[in-house]
C-alpha positions in Angstrom: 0.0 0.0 0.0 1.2 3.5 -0.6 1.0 6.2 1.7 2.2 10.0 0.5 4.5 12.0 2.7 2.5 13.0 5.1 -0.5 11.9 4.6 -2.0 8.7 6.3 -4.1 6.0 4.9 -6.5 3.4 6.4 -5.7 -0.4 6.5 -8.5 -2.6 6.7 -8.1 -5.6 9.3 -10.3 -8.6 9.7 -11.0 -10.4 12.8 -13.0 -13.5 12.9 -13.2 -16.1 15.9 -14.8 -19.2 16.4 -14.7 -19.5 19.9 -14.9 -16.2 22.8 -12.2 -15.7 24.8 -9.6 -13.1 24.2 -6.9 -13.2 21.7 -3.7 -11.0 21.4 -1.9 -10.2 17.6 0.8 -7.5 16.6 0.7 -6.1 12.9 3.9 -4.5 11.4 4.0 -2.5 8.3 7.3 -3.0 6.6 8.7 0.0 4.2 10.4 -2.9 1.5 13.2 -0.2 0.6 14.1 1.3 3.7 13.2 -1.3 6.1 11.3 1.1 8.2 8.2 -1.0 10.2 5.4 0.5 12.4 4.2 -2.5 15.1 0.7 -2.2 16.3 -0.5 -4.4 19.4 -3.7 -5.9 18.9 -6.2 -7.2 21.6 -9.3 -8.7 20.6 -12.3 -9.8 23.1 -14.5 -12.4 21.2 -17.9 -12.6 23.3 -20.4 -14.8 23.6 -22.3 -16.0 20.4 -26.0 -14.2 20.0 -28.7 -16.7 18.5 -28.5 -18.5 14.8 -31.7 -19.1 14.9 -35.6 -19.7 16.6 -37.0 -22.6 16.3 -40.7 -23.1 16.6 -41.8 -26.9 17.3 -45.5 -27.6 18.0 -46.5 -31.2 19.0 -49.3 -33.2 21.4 -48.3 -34.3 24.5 -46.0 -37.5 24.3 -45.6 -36.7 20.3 -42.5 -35.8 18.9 -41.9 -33.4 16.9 -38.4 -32.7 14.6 -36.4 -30.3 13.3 -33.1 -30.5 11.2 -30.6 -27.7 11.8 -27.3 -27.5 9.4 -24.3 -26.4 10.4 -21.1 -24.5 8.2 -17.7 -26.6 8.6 -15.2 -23.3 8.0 -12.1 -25.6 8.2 -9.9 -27.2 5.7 -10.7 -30.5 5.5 -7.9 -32.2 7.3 -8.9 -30.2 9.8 -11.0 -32.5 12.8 -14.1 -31.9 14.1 -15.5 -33.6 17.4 -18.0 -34.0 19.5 -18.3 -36.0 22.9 -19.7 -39.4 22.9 -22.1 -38.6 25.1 -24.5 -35.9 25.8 -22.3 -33.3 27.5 -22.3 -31.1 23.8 -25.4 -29.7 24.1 -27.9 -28.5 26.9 -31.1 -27.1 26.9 -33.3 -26.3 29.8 -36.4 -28.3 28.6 -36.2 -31.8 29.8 -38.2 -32.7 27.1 -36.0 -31.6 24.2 -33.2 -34.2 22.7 -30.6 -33.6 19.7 -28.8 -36.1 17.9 -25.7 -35.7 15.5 -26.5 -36.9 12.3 -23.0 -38.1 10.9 -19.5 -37.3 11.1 -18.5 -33.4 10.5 -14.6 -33.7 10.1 -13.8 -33.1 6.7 -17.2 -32.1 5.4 -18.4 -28.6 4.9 -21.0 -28.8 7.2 -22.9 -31.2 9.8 -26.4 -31.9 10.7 -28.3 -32.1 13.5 -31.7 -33.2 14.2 -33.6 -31.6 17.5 -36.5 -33.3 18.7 -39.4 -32.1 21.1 -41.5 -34.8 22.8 -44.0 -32.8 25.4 -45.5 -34.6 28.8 -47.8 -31.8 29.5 -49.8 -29.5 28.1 -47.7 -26.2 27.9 -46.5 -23.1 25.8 -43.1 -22.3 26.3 -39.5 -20.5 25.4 -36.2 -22.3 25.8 -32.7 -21.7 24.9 -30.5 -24.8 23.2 -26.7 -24.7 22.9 -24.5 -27.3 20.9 -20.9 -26.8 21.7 -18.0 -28.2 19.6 -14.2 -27.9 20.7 -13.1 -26.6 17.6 -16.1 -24.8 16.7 -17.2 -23.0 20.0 -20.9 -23.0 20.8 -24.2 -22.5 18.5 -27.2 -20.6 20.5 -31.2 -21.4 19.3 -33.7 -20.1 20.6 -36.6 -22.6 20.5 -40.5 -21.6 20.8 -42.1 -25.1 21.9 -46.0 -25.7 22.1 -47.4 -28.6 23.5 -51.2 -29.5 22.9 -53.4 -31.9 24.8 -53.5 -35.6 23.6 -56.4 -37.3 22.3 -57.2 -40.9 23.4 -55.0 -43.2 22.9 -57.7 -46.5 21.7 -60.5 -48.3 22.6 -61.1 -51.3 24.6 -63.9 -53.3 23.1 -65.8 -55.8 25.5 -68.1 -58.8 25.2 -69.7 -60.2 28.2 -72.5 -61.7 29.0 -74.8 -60.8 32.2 -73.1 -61.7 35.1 -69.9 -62.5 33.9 -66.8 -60.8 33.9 -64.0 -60.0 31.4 -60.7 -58.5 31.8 -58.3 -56.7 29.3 -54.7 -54.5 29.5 -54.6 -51.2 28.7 -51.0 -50.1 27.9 -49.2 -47.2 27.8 -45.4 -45.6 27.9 -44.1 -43.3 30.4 -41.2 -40.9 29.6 -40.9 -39.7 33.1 -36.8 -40.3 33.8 -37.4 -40.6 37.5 -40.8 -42.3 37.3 -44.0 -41.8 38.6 -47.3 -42.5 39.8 -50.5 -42.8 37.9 -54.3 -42.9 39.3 -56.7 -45.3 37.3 -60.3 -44.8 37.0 -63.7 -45.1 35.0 -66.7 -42.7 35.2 -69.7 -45.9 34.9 -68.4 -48.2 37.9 -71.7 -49.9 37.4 -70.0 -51.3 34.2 -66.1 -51.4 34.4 -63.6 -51.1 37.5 -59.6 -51.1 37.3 -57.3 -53.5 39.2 -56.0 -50.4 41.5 -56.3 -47.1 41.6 -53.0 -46.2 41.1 -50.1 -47.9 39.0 -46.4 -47.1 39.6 -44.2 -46.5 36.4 -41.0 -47.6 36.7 -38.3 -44.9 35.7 -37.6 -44.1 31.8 -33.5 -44.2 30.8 -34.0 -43.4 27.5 -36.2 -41.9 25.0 -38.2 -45.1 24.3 -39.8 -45.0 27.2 -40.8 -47.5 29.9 -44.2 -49.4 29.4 -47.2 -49.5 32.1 -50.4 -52.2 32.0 -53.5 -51.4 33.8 -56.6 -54.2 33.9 -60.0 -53.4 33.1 -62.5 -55.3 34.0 -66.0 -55.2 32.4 -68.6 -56.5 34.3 -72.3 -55.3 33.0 -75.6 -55.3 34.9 -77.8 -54.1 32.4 -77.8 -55.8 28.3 -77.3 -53.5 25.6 -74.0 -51.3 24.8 -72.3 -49.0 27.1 -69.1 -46.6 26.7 -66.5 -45.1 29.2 -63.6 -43.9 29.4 -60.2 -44.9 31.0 -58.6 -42.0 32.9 -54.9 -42.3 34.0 -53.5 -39.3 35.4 -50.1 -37.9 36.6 -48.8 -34.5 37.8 -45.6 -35.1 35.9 -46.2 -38.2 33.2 -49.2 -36.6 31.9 -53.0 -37.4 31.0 -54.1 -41.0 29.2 -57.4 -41.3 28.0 -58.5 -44.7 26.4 -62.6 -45.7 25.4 -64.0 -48.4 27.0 -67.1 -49.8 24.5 -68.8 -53.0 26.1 -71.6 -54.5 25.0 -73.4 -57.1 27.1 -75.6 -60.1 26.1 -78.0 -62.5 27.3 -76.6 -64.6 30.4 -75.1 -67.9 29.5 -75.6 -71.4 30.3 -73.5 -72.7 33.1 -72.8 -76.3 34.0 -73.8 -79.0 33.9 -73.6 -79.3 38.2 -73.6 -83.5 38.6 -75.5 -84.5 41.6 -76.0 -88.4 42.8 -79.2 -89.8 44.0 -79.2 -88.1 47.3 -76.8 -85.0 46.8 -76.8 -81.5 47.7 -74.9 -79.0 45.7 -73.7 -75.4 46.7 -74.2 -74.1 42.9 -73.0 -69.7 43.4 -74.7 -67.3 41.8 -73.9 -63.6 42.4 -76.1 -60.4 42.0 -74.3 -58.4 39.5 -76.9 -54.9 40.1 -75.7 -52.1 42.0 -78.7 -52.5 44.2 -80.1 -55.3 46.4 -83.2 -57.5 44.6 -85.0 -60.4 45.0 -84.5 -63.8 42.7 -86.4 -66.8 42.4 -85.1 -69.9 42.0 -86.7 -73.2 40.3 -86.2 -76.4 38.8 -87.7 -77.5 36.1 -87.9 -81.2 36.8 -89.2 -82.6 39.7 -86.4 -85.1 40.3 -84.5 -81.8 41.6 -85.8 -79.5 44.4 -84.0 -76.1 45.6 -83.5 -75.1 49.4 -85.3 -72.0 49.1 -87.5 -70.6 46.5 -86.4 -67.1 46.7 -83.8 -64.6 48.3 -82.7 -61.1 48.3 -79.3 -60.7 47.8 -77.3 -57.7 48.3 -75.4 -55.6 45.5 -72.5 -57.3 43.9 -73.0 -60.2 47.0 -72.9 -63.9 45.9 -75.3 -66.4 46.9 -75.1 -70.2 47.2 -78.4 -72.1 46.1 -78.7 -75.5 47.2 -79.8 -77.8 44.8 -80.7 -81.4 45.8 -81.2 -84.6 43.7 -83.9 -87.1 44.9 -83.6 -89.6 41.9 -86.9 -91.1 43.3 -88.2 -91.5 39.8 -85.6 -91.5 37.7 -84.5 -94.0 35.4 -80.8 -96.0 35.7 -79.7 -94.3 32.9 -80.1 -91.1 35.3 -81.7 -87.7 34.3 -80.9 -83.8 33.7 -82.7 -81.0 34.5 -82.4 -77.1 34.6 -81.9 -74.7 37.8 -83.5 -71.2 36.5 -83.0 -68.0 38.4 -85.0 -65.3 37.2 -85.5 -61.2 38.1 -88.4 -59.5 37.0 -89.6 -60.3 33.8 -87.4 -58.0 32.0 -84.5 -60.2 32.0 -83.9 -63.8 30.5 -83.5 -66.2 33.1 -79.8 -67.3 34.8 -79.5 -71.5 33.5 -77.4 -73.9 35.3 -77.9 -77.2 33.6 -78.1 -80.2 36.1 -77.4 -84.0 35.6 -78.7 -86.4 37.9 -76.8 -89.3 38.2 -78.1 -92.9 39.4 -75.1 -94.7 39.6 -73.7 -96.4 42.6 
C-alpha cells in the first residue's frame, strides 16, 4: 500500500473467531526499501455468540416433533471436528428436548443435527439450546415449543355376558426419567372397574420409554351397549385417556352341576346390580328341588343355592334338568344345567 509523505491511509483488518475468549496479535507495516516497520498491538475480546436461529416446534403431549438444523464446517478438510460421545455437547433447559448428531463433521463442509421435542404436558413455552463443539465453540437457538393436549390413545372393546366378567390390559409408555405414579379410573363403575387405583411407572432411561399395564374389567348389569372412558393421570407423566365400548348379552348357560341320587350342591350365583333384589329360583324337573324358593341378595353379593337330587323317579340311565333363576320379567333367566346321576 502506498502512503504520501504526510498523509495517512487506512488499513482494513479482519477479525474473525470461532470461539470467545480473548486473543492478542501485533501487525507490522514493513517499508520494502528502507526497512522502516510500524508494530501495532492488537487485543481482541470475542464474546459470547447471539442466536442462529428460533426454532418453533408444536406437537401433542407424548408426540414428537423434529427439526433439522445445518451447520457450516469453515475448516480445511484435514482439519478434525469432534464432538463427545455422550450428551455433554449440548444442553437445553427443557427436559423434554433431545438432539442427535447426524454423521461425522470432520472433513465435510458442514454437519447436521436433528432436534427433537417430545412434550408430557400441556404447555406453551421458550427455551434456549446450545451445541458446543471444541473446535467450533458454541451455537445458541432459541426454540418456541407448544405442546397441545393428547387425544385418546384407543379403545377397549368388550363382550360379556350378564353376570360374567371379562378382563383386558390397557398399555401405555411413560417418559418420566425418574418415574412416577399414575391414578386409574372409570366414570360408569356400574360397568367397568380397574385393578388399582394407582399404577407405579417404573423410571424411563431413554427416549423409548418404559411401558405400564392397567386391567379393566368389564362386568355389566344391564344388556345393551355402554361406553367409558379410562382415565390415568399424573402431575408429571401426563394425562391418558383410552374408550372403553362393552356390550353385554344375554346370560349364559353354566354347568352341567352332577349331583348323585341323594346329593346336595352349593351351585353360586352372584347379583351383578348395584342395588339389592330379589330372585327366584326353580327347577324344572321334579327329580331336583332347591333349598329355598327365593332370596334377596345384596349388591355385587354372591349367593349359594342349594340344589338337591332325589332320583326317586328316575331311570338308571339317570336324568338332567335345569336350575333357573329369574329377576323380574325383563331379563332372561340365569340356567345352570343339572345331571342327575343314578349310579352307585
Amino acid at each position: 500500500m502506498d502512503v504520501p509523505a504526510l498523509q495517512a491511509r487506512d488499513y482494513n483488518l479482519k477479525f474473525y473467531s470461532f470461539k470467545e475468549g480473548t486473543y492478542n496479535a501485533t501487525v507490522t507495516f514493513t517499508n520494502p526499501k528502507t526497512g522502516e516497520y510500524i508494530a501495532h498491538s492488537l487485543v481482541f475480546t470475542a464474546t459470547a455468540p447471539g442466536t442462529a436461529e428460533t426454532i418453533a416446534l408444536e406437537a401433542p403431549v407424548r408426540a414428537t416433533a423434529s427439526k433439522i438444523v445445518t451447520i457450516s464446517n469453515p475448516l480445511d478438510a484435514s482439519q478434525p471436528v469432534t464432538f463427545p460421545a455422550d450428551d455433554s455437547w449440548w444442553k437445553c433447559d427443557n427436559p423434554n428436548v433431545r438432539v442427535k448428531q447426524l454423521g461425522n463433521m470432520s472433513g465435510a463442509s458442514e454437519g447436521n443435527f436433528e432436534i427433537r421435542y417430545r412434550p408430557l404436558l400441556p404447555s406453551e413455552e421458550t427455551c434456549m439450546l446450545v451445541l458446543s463443539c471444541p473446535e467450533l465453540g458454541d451455537y445458541n437457538y432459541e426454540l418456541k415449543l407448544k405442546a397441545t393436549a393428547a387425544g385418546t390413545e384407543r379403545a377397549l372393546n368388550f363382550k360379556s355376558s350378564l353376570g360374567a366378567t371379562q378382563e383386558q390390559v390397557f398399555k401405555f409408555r411413560s417418559f418420566v426419567p425418574e418415574g412416577c405414579t399414575y391414578a386409574c379410573s372409570v366414570s360408569n363403575k356400574d360397568f367397568f372397574r380397574v385393578a388399582m387405583e394407582t399404577v407405579q411407572a417404573p423410571p424411563s432411561a431413554d427416549w423409548e420409554g418404559q411401558e405400564v399395564s392397567v386391567k379393566v374389567f368389564f362386568e355389566p348389569n344391564q344388556m345393551g351397549d355402554v361406553k367409558d372412558i379410562l382415565k390415568i393421570s399424573s402431575p408429571t407423566g401426563g394425562d391418558f385417556a383410552c374408550i372403553l365400548q362393552g356390550q353385554c348379552t344375554q346370560p349364559l348357560p353354566r354347568g352341567p352341576f352332577t349331583l348323585k341320587k341323594g346329593e346336595s350342591q352349593d351351585i353360586s350365583f352372584k347379583n351383578v346390580f348395584s342395588d339389592a333384589r330379589e330372585f327366584i329360583f326353580t327347577v324344572d324337573n321334579a327329580e331336583f328341588a332347591v333349598a329355598t324358593d327365593k332370596s334377596s341378595i345384596a349388591a355385587k353379593a354372591e349367593f349359594n343355592v342349594k340344589v338337591t337330587f332325589k332320583g326317586e323317579n328316575a331311570k338308571p340311565a339317570g336324568v338332567s334338568g335345569k336350575l333357573l333363576v329369574s329377576c323380574g320379567t325383563e331379563l332372561p333367566p340365569w340356567v345352570f344345567y343339572l345331571k342327575g346321576d343314578m349310579s352307585a
